[in-house]
Backbone atoms as SQL, in Angstrom:
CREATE TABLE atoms (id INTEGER PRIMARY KEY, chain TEXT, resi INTEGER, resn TEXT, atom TEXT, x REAL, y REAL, z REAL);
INSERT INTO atoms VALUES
  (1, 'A', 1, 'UNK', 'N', 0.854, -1.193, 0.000),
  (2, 'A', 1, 'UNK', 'CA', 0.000, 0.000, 0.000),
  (3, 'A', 1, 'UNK', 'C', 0.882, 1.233, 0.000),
  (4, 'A', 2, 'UNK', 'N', 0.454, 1.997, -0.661),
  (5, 'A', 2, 'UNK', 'CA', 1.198, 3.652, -1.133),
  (6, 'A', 2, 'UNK', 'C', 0.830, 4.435, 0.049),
  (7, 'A', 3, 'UNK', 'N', 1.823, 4.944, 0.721),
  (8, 'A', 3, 'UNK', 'CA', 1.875, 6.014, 2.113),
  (9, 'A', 3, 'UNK', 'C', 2.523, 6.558, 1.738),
  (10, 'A', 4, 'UNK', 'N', 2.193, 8.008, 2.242),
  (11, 'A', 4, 'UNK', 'CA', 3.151, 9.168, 2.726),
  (12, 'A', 4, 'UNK', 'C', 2.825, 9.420, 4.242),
  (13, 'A', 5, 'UNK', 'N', 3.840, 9.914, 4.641),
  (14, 'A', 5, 'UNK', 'CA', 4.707, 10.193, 5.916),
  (15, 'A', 5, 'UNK', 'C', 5.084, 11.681, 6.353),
  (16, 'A', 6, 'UNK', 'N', 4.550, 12.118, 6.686),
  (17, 'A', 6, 'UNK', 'CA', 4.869, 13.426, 6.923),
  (18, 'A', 6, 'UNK', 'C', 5.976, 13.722, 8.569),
  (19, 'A', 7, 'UNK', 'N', 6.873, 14.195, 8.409),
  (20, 'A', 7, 'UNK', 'CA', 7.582, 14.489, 9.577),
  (21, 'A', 7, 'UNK', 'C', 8.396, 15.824, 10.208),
  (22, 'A', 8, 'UNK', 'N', 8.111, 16.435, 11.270),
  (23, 'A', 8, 'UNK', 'CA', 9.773, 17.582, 11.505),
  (24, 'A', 8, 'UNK', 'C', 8.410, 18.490, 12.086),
  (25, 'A', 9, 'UNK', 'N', 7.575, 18.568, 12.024),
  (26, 'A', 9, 'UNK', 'CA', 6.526, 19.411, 12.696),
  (27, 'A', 9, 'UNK', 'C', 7.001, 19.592, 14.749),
  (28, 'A', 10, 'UNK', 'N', 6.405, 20.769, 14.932),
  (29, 'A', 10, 'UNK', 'CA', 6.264, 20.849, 16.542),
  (30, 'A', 10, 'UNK', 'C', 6.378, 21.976, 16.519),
  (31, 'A', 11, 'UNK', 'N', 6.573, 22.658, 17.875),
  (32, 'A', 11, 'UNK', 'CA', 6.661, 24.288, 18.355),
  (33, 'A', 11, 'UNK', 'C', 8.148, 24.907, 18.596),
  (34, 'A', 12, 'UNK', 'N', 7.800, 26.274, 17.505),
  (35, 'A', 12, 'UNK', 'CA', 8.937, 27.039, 16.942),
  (36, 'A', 12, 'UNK', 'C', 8.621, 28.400, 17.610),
  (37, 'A', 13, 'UNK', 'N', 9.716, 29.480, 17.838),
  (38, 'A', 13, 'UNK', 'CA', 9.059, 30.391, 17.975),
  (39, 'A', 13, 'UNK', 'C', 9.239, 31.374, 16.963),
  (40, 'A', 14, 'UNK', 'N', 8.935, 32.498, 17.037),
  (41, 'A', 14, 'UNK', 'CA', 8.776, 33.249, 15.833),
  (42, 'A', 14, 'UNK', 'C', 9.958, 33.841, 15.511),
  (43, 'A', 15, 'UNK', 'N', 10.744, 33.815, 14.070),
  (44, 'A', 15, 'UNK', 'CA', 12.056, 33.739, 13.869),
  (45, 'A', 15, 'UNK', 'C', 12.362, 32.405, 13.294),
  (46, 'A', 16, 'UNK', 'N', 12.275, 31.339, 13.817),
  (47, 'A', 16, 'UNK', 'CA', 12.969, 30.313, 14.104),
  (48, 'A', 16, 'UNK', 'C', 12.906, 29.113, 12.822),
  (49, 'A', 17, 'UNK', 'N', 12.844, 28.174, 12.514),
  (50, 'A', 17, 'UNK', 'CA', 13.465, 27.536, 11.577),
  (51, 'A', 17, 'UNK', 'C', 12.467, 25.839, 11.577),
  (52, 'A', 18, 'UNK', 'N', 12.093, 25.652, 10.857),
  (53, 'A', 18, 'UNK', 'CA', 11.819, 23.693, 10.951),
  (54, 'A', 18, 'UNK', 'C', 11.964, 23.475, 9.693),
  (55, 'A', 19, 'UNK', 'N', 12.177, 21.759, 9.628),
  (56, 'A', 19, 'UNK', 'CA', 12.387, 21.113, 8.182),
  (57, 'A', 19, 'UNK', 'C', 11.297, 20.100, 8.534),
  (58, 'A', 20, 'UNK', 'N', 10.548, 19.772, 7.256),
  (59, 'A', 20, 'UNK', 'CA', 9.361, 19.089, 7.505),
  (60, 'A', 20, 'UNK', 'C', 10.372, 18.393, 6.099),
  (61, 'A', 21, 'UNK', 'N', 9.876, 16.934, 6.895),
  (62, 'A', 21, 'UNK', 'CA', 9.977, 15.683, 5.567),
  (63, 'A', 21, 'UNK', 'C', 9.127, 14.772, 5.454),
  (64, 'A', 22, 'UNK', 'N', 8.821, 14.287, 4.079),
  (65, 'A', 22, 'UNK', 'CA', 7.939, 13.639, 3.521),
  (66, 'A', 22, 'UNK', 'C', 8.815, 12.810, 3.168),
  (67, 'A', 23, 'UNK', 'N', 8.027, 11.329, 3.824),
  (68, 'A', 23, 'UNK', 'CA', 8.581, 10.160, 3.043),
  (69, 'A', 23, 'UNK', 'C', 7.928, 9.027, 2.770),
  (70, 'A', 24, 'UNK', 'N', 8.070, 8.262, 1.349),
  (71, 'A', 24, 'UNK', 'CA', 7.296, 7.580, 1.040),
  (72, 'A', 24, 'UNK', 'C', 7.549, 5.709, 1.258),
  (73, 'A', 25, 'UNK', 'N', 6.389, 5.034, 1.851),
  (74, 'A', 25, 'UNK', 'CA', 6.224, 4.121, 2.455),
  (75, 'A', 25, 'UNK', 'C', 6.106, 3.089, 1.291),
  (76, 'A', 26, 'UNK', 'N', 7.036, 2.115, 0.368),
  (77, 'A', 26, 'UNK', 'CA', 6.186, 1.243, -0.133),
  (78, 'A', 26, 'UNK', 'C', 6.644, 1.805, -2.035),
  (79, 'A', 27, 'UNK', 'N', 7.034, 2.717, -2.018),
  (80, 'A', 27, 'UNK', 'CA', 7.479, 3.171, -3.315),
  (81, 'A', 27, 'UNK', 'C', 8.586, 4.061, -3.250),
  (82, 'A', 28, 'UNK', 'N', 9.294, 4.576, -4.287),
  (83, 'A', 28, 'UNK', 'CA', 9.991, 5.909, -4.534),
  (84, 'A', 28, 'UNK', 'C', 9.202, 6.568, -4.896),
  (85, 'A', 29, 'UNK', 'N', 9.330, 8.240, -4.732),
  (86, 'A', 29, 'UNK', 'CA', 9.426, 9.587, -5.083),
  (87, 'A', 29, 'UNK', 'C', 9.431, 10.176, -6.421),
  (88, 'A', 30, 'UNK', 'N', 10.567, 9.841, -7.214),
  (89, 'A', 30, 'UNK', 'CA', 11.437, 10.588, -8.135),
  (90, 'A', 30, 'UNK', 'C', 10.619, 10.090, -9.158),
  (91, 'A', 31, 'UNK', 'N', 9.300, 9.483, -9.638),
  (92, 'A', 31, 'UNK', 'CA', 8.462, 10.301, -10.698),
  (93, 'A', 31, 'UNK', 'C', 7.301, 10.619, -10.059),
  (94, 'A', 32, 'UNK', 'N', 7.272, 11.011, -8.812),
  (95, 'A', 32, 'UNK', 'CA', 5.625, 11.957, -8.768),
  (96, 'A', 32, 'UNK', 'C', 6.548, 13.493, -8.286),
  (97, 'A', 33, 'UNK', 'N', 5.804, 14.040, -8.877),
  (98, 'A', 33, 'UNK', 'CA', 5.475, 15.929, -8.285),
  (99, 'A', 33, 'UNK', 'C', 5.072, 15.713, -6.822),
  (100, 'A', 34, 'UNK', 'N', 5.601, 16.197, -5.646),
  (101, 'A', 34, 'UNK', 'CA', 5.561, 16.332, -4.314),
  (102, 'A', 34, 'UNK', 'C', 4.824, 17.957, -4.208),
  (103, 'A', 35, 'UNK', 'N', 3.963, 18.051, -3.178),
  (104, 'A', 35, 'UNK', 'CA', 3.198, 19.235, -2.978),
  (105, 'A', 35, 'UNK', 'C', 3.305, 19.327, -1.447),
  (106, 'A', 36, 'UNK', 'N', 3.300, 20.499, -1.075),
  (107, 'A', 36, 'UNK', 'CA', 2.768, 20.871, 0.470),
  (108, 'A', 36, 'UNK', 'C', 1.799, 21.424, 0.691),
  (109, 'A', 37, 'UNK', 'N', 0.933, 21.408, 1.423),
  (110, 'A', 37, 'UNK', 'CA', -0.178, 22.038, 1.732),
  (111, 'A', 37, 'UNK', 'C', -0.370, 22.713, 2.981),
  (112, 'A', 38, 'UNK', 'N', -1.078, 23.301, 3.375),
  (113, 'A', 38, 'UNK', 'CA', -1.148, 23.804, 4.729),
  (114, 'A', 38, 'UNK', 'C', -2.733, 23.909, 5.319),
  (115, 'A', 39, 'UNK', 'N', -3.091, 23.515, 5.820),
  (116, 'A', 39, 'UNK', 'CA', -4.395, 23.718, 6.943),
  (117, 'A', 39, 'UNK', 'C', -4.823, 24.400, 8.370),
  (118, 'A', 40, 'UNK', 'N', -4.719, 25.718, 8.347),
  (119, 'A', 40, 'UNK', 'CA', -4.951, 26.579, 9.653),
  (120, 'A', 40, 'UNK', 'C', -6.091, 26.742, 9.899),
  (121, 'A', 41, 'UNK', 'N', -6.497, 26.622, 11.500),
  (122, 'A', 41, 'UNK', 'CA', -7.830, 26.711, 12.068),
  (123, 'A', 41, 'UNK', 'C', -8.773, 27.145, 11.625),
  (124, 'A', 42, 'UNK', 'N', -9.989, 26.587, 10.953),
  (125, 'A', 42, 'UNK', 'CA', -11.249, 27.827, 10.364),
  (126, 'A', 42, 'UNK', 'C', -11.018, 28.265, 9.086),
  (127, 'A', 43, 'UNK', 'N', -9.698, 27.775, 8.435),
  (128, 'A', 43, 'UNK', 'CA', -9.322, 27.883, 7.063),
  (129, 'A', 43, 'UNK', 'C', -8.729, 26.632, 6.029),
  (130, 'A', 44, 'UNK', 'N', -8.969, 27.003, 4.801),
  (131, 'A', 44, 'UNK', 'CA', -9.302, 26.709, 3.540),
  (132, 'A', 44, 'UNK', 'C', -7.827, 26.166, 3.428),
  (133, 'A', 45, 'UNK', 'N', -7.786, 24.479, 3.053),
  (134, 'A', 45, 'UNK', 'CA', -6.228, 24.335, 2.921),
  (135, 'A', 45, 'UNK', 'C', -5.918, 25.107, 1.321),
  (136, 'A', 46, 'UNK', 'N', -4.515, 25.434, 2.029),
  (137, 'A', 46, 'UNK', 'CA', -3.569, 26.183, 0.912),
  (138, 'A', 46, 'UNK', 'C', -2.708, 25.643, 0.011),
  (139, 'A', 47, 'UNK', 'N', -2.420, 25.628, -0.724),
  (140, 'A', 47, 'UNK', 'CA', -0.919, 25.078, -1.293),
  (141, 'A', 47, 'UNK', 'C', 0.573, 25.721, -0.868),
  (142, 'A', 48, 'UNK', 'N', 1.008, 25.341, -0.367),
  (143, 'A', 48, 'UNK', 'CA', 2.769, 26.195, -0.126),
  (144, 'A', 48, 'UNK', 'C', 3.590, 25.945, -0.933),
  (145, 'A', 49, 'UNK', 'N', 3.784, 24.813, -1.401),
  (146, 'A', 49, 'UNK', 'CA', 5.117, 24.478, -2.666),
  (147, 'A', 49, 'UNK', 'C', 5.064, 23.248, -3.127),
  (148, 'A', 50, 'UNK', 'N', 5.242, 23.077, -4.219),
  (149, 'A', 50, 'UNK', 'CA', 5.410, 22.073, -4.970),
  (150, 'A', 50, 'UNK', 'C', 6.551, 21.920, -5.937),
  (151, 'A', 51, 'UNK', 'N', 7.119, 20.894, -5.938),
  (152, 'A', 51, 'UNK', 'CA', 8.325, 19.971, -7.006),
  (153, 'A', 51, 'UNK', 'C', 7.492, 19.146, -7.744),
  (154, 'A', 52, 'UNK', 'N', 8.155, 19.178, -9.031),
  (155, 'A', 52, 'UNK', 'CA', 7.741, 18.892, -10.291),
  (156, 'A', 52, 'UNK', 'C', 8.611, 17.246, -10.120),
  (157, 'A', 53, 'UNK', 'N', 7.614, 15.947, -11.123),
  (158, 'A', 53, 'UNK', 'CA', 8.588, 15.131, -10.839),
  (159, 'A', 53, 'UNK', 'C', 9.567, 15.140, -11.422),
  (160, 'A', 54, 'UNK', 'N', 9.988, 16.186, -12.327),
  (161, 'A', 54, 'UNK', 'CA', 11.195, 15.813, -13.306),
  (162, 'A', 54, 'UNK', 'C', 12.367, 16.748, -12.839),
  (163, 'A', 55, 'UNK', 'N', 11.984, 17.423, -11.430),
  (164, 'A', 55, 'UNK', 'CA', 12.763, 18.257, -10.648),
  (165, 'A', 55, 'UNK', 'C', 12.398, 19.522, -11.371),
  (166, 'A', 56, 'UNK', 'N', 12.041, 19.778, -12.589),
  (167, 'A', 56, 'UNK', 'CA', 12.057, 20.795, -13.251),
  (168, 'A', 56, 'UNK', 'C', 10.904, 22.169, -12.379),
  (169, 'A', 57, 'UNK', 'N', 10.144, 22.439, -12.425),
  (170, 'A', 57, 'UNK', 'CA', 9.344, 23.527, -12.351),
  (171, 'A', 57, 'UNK', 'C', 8.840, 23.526, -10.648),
  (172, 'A', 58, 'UNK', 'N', 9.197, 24.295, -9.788),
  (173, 'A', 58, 'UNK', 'CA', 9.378, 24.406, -8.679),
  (174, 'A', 58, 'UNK', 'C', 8.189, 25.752, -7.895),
  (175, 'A', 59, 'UNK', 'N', 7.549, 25.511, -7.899),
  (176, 'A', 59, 'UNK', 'CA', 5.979, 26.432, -7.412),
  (177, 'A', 59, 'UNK', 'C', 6.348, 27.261, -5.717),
  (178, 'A', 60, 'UNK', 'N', 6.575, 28.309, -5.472),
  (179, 'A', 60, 'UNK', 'CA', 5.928, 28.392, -4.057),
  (180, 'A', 60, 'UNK', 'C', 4.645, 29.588, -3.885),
  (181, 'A', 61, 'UNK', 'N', 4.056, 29.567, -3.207),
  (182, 'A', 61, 'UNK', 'CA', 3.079, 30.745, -2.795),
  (183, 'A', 61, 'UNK', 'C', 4.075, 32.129, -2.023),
  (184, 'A', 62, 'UNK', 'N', 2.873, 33.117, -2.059),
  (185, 'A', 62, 'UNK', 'CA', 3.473, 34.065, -2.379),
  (186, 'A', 62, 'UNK', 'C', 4.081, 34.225, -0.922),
  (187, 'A', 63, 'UNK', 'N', 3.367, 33.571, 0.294),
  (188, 'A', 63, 'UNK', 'CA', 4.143, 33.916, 1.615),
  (189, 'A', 63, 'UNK', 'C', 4.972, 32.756, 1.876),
  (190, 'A', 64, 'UNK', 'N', 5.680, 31.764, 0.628),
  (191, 'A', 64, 'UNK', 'CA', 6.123, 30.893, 1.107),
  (192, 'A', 64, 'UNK', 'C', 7.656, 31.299, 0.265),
  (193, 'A', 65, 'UNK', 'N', 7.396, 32.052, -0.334),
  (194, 'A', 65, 'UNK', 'CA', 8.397, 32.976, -1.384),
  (195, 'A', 65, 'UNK', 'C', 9.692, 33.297, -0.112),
  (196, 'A', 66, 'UNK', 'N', 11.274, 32.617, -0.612),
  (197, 'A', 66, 'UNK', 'CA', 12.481, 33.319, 0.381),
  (198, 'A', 66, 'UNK', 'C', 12.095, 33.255, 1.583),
  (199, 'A', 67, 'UNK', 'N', 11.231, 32.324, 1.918),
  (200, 'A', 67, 'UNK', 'CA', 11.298, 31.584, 3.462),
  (201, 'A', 67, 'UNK', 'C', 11.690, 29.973, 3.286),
  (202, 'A', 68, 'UNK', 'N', 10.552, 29.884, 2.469),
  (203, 'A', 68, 'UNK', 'CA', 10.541, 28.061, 2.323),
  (204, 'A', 68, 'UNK', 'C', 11.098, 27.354, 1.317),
  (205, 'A', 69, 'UNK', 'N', 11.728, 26.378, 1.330),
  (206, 'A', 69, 'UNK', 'CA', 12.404, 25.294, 0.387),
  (207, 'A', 69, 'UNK', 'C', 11.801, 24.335, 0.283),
  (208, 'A', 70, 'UNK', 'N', 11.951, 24.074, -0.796),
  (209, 'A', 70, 'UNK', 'CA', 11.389, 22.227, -1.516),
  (210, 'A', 70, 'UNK', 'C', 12.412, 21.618, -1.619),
  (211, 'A', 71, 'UNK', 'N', 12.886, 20.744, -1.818),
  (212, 'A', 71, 'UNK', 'CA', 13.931, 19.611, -2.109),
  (213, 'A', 71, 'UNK', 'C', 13.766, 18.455, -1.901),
  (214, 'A', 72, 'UNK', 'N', 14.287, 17.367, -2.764),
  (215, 'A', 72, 'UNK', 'CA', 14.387, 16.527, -2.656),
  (216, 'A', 72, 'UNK', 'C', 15.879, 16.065, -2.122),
  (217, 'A', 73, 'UNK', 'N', 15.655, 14.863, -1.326),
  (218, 'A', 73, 'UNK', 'CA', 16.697, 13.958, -0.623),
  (219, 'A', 73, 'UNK', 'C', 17.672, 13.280, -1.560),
  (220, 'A', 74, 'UNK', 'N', 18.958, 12.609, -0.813),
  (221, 'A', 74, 'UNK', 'CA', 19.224, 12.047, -1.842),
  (222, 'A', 74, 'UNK', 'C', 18.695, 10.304, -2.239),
  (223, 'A', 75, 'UNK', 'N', 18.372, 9.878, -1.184),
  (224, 'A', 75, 'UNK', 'CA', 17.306, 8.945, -1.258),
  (225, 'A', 75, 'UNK', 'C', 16.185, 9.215, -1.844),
  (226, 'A', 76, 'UNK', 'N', 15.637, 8.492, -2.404),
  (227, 'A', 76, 'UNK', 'CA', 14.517, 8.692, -3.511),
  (228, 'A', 76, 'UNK', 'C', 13.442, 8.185, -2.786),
  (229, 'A', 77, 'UNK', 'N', 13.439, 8.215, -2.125),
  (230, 'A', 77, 'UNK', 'CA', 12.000, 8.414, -1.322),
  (231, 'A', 77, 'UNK', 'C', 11.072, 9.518, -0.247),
  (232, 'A', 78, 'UNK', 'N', 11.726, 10.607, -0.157),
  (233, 'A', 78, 'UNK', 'CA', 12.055, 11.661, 0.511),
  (234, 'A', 78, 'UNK', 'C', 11.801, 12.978, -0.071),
  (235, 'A', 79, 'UNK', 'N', 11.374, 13.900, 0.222),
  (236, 'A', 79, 'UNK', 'CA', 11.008, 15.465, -0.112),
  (237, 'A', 79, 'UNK', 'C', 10.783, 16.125, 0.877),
  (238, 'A', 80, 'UNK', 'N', 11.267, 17.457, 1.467),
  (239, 'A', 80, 'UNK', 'CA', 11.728, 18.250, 2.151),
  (240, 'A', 80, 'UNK', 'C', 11.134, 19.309, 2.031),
  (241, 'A', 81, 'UNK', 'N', 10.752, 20.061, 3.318),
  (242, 'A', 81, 'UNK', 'CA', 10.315, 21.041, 3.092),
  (243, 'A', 81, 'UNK', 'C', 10.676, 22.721, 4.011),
  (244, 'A', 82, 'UNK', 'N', 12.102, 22.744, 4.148),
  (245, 'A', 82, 'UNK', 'CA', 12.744, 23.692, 4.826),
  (246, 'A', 82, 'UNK', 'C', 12.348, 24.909, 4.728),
  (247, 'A', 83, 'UNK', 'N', 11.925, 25.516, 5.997),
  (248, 'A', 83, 'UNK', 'CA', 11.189, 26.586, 6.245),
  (249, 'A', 83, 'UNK', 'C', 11.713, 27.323, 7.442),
  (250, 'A', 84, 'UNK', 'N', 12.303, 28.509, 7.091),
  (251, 'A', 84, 'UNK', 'CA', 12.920, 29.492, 7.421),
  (252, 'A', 84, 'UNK', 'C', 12.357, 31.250, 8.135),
  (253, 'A', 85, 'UNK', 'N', 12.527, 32.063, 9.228),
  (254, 'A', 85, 'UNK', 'CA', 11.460, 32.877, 9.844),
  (255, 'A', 85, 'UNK', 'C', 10.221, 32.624, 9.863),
  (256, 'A', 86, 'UNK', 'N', 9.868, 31.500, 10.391),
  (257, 'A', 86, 'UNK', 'CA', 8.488, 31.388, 10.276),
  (258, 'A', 86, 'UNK', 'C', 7.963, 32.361, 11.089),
  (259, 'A', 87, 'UNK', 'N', 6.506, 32.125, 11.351),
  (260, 'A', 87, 'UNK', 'CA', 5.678, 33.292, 11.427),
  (261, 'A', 87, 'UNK', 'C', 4.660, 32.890, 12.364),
  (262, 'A', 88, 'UNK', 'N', 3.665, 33.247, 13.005),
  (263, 'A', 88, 'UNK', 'CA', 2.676, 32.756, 13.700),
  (264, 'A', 88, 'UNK', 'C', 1.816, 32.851, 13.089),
  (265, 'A', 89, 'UNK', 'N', 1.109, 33.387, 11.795),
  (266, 'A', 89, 'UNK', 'CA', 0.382, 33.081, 10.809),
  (267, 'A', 89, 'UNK', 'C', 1.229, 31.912, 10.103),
  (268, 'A', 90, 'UNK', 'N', 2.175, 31.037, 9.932),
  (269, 'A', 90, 'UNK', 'CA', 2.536, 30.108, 9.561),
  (270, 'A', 90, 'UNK', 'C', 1.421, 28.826, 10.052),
  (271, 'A', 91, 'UNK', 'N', 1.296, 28.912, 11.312),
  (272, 'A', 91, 'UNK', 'CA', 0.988, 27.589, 12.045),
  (273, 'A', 91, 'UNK', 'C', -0.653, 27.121, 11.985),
  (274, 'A', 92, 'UNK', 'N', -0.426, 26.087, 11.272),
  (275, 'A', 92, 'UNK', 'CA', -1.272, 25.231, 10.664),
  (276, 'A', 92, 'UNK', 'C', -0.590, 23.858, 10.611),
  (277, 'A', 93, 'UNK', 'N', -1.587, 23.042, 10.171),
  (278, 'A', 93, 'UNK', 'CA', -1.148, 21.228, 10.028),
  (279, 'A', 93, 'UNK', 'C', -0.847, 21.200, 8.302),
  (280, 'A', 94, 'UNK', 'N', 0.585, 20.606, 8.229),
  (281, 'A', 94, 'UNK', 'CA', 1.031, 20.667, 7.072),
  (282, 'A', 94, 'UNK', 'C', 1.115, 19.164, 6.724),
  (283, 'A', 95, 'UNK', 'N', 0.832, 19.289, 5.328),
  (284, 'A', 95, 'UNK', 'CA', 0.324, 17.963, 4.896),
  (285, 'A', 95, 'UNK', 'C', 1.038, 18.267, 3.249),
  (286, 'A', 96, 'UNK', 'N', 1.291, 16.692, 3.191),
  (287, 'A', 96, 'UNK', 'CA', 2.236, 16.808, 1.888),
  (288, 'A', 96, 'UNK', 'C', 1.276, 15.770, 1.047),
  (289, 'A', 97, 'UNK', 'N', 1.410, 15.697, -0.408),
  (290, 'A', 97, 'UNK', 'CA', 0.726, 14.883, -1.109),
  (291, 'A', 97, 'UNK', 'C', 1.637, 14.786, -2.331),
  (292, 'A', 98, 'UNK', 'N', 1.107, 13.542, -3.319),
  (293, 'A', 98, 'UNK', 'CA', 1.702, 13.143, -4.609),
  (294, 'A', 98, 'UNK', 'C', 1.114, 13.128, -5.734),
  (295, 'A', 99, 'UNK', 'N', 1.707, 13.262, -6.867),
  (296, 'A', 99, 'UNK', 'CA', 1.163, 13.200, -8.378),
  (297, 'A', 99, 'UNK', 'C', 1.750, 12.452, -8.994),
  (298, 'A', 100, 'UNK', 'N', 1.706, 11.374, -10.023),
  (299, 'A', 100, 'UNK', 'CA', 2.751, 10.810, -10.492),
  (300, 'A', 100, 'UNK', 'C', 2.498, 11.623, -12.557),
  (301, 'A', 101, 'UNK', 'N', 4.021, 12.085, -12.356),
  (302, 'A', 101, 'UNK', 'CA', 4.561, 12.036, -13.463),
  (303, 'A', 101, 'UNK', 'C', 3.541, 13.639, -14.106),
  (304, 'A', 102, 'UNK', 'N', 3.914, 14.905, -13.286),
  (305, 'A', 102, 'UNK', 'CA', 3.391, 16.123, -13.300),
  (306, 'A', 102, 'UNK', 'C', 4.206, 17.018, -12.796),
  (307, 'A', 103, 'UNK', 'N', 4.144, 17.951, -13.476),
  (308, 'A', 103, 'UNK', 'CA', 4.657, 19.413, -13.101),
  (309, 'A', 103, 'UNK', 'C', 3.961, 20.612, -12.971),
  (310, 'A', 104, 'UNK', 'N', 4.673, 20.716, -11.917),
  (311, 'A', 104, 'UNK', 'CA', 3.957, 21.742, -11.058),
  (312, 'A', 104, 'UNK', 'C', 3.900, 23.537, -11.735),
  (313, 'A', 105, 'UNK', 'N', 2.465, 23.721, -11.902),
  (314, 'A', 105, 'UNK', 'CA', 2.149, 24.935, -12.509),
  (315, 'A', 105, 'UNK', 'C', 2.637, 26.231, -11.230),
  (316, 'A', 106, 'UNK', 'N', 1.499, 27.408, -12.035),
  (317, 'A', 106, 'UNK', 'CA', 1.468, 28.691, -10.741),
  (318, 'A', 106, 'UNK', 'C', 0.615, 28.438, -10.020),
  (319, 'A', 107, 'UNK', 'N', -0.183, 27.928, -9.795),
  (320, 'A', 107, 'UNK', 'CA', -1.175, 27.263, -9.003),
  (321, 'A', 107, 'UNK', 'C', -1.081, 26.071, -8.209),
  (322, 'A', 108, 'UNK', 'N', -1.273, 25.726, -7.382),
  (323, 'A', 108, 'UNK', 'CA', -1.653, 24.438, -6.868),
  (324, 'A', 108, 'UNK', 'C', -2.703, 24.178, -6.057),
  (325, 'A', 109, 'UNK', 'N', -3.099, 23.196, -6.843),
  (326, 'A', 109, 'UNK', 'CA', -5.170, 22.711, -6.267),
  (327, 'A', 109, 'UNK', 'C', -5.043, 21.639, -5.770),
  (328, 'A', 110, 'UNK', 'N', -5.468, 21.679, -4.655),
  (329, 'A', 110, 'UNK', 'CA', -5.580, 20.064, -3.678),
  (330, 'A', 110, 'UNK', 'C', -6.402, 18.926, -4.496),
  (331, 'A', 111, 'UNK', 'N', -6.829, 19.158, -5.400),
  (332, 'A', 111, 'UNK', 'CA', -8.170, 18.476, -6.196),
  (333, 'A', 111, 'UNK', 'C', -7.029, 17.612, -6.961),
  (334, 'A', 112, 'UNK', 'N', -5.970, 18.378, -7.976),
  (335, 'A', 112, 'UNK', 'CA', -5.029, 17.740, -8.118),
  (336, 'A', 112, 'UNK', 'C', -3.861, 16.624, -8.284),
  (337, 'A', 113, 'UNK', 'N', -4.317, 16.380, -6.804),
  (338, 'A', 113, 'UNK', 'CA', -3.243, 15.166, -5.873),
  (339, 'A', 113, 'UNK', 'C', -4.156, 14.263, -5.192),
  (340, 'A', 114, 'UNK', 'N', -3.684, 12.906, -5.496),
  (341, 'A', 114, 'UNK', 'CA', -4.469, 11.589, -4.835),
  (342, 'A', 114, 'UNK', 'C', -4.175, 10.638, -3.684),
  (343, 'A', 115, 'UNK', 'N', -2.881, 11.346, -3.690),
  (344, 'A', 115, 'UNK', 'CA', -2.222, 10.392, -1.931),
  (345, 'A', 115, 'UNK', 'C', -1.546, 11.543, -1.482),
  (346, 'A', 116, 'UNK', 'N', -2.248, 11.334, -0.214),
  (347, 'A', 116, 'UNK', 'CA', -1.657, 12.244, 0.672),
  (348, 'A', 116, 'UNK', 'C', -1.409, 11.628, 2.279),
  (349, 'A', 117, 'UNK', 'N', -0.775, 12.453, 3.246),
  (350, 'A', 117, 'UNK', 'CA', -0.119, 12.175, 4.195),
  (351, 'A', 117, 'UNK', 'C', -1.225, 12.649, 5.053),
  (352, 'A', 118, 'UNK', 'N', -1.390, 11.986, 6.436),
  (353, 'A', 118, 'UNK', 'CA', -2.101, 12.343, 7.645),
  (354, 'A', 118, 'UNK', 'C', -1.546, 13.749, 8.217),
  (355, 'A', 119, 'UNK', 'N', -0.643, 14.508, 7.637),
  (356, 'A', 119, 'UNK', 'CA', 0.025, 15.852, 8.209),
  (357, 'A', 119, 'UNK', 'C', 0.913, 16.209, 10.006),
  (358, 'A', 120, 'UNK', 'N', 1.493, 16.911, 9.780),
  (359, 'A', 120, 'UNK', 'CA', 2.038, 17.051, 10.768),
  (360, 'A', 120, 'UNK', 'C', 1.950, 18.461, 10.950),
  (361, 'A', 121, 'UNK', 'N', 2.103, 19.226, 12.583),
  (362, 'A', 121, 'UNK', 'CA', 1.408, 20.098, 13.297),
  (363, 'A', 121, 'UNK', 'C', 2.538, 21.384, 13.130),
  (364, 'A', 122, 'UNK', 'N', 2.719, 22.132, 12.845),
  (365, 'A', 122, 'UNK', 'CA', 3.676, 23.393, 12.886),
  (366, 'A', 122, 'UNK', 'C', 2.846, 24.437, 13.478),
  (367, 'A', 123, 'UNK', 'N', 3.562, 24.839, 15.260),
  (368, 'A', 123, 'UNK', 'CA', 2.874, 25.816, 15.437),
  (369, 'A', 123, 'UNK', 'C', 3.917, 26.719, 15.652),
  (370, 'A', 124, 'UNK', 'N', 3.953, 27.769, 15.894),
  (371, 'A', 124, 'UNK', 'CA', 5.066, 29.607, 15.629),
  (372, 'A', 124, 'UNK', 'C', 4.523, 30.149, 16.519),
  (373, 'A', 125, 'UNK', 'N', 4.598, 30.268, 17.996),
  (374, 'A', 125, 'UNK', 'CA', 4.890, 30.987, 19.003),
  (375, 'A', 125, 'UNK', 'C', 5.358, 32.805, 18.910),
  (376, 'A', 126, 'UNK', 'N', 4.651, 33.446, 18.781),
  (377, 'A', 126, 'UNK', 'CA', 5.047, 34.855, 18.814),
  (378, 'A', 126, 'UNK', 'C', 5.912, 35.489, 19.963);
């Protein structure tokens, strides 16, 4: 069975730094497009960034712009999601999902993606 794994979540304070990783249970990585998403209280999940599977076309939103990183591992099962001054509007449950064999536009729609991860919790302490 196809899992994702979401990991690196917990309490940051504002300034401060986490790496969230996604890893996949049961397959490799390196032909689906990896996405992040985000889910904050009373709100509409978001998209934050997405990798293309061919590494090529690399998406972030506009508050995820020169904070946050995508990358992939060098294990091929693995995608990363390094996130830098976070924010206390950051903190939401971040949840990663897959596409196989897609690249990632200016947009990203949760409708999109068909396996996804149970998410993990990022909260930003002011």
């Amino acid at each position: 069975q196809l899992q994702l794994v979401e990991s690196g979540g917990g309490l940051v304070q504002s300034g401060g730094s986490l790496r969230l990783s996604c890893a996949a249970a049961g397959f490799t990585l390196e032909d689906y497009a990896i996405a992040w998403f985000r889910q904050a209280p009373g709100k509409e999940r978001e998209g934050v960034s997405c990798i293309s599977s061919n590494n090529g076309n690399i998406y972030y939103s506009d508050s995820a712009k020169g904070r946050f990183t995508i990358f992939r591992g060098n294990a091929r099962n693995t995608v990363f999601l390094q996130m830098n001054v976070l924010q206390p509007e950051d903190t939401a449950v971040y949840y990663c999902a897959a596409r196989l064999y897609y690249s990632c536009s200016g947009y990203v729609r949760d409708s999109f993606f068909s396996l996804w991860g149970l998410g993990t919790q990022v909260t930003v302490s002011s």
